[in-house]
C-alpha positions in Angstrom: -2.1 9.4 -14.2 -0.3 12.6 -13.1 3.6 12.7 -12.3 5.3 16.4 -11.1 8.1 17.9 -12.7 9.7 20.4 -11.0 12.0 23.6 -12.1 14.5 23.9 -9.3 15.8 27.6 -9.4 19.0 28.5 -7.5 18.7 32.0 -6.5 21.2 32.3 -4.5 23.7 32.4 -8.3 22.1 35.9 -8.8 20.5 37.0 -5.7 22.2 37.6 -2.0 18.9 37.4 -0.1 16.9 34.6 -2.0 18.5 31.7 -2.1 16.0 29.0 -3.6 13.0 29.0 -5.2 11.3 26.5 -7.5 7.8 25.5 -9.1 6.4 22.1 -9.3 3.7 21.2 -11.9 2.1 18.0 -13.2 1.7 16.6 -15.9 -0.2 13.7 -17.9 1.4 10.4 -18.3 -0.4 7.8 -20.3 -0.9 3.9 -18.7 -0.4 1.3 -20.5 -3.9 -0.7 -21.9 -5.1 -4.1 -20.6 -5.8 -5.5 -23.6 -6.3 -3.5 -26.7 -9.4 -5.9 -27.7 -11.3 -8.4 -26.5 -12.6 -11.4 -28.8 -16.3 -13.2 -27.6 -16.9 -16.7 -29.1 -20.4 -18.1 -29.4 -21.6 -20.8 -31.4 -18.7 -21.0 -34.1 -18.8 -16.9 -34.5 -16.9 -14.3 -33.3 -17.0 -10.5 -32.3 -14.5 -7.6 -31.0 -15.0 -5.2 -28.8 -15.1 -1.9 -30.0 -13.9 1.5 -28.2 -17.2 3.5 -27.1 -15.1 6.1 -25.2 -11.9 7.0 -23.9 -11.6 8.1 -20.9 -7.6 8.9 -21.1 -8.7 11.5 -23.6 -11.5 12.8 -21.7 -9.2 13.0 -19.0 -6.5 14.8 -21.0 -9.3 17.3 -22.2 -10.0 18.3 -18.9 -6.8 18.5 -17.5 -5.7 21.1 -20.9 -8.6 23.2 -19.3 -7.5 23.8 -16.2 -3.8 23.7 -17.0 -3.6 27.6 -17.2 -5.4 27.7 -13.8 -2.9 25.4 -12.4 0.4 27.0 -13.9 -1.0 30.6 -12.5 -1.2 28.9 -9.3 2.5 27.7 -9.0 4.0 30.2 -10.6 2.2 32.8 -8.0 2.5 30.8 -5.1 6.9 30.5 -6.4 6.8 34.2 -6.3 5.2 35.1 -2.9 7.9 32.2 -1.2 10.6 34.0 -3.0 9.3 37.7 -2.0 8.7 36.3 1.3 12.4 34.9 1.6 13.7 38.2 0.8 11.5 40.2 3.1 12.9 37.8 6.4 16.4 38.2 4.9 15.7 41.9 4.5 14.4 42.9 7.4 17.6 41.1 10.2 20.1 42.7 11.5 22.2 40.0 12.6 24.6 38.5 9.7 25.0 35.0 11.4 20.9 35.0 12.1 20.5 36.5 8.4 22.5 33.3 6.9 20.1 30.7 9.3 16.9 32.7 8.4 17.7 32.5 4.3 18.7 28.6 4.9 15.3 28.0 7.0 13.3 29.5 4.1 14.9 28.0 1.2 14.5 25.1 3.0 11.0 25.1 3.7 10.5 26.2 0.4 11.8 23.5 -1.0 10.4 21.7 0.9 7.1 22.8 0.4 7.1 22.9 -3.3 4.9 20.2 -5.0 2.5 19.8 -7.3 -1.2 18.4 -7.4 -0.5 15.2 -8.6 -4.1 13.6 -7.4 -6.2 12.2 -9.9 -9.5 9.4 -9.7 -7.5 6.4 -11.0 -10.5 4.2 -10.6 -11.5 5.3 -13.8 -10.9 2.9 -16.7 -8.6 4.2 -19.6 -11.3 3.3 -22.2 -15.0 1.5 -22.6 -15.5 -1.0 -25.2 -18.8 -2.9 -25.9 -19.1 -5.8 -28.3 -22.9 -6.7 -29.7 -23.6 -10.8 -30.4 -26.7 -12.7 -30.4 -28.1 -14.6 -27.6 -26.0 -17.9 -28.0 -29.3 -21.2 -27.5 -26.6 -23.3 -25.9 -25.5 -20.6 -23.3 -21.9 -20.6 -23.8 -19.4 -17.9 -24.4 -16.1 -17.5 -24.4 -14.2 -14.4 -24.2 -10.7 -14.0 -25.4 -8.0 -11.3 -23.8 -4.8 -11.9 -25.7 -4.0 -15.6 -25.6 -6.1 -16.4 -22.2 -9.5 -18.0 -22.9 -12.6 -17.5 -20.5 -15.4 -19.5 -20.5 -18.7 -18.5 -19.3 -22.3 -20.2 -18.9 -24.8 -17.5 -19.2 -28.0 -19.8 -18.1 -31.7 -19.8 -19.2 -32.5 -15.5 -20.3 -33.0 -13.7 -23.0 -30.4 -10.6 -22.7 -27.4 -10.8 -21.1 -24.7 -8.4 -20.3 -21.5 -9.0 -19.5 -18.9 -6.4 -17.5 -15.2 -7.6 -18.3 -12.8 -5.4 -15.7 -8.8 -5.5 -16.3 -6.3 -3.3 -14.3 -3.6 -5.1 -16.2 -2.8 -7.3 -18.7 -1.3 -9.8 -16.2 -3.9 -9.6 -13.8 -7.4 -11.9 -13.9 -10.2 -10.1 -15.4 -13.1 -9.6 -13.2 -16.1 -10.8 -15.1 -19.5 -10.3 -14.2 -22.9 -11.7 -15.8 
């Protein structure tokens, strides 16, 4: 997932006509796993799942690509607020109407200062398969920490089995 951090610069320390400006960027912050492995039980045997891909890393891949991109962005977007702060407060005559101006546009500036923090979160952190034989009874279990799932997978010859966890407190959806 993405969180913002934000650099709040008071301006008004060094400058008379800016007082604010800031930038606001995002960054990565890992979630926690599900269930690091999963155990399937068939017919006195057992098998763990194994991590095909990662999709946190693919994620944090693609997010160190377009990270220059992103800090350009902010840091242009903090610069024409702050030139654009000092042009209104630049360009007034009236001192008391000067002060309200510089106030409004710190303000919205502020205000206005956030970054992209939107990311597909449907997207599992990782994909892990696990490869058994076709159990003759039908039977399976699957293990996720210390909770047991049983599951009757009928009269066929292949069978695969889609095990979804948003958390590790939460039921499993589990499809045959």
């Amino acid at each position: 997932v993405k969180e913002e951090y934000r650099i709040d610069i008071p301006l008004f320390l060094f400058s008379g006509d800016v007082l604010y400006t800031g930038i606001a960027l995002p960054m990565l912050v890992k979630r926690q796993q599900a269930c690091d492995r999963l155990t399937v039980y068939s017919q006195g045997t057992s098998c763990s799942t194994h991590v095909v891909a990662d999709i946190d890393r693919v994620v944090q891949t693609e997010f160190a690509k377009d990270y220059p991109w992103i800090l350009i962005r902010a840091i242009v977007a903090a610069g024409t607020k702050a030139a654009a702060q000092h042009y209104l407060a630049d360009n007034m005559n009236d001192e008391s109407a000067k002060m309200l101006v510089k106030i409004f546009a710190a303000a919205y500036t502020a205000a206005t200062t956030a970054a992209d923090v939107r990311i597909w979160s449907a997207l599992p952190k990782d994909f892990q398969v696990a490869v058994l034989p076709m159990p003759s009874d039908g039977q399976l279990t699957i293990m996720a920490g210390s909770r047991a799932y049983p599951l009757t997978l009928g009269s066929c010859r292949y069978a695969i089995i889609y095990v979804k966890m948003i958390t590790a407190s939460s039921e499993p959806v589990i499809e045959v």
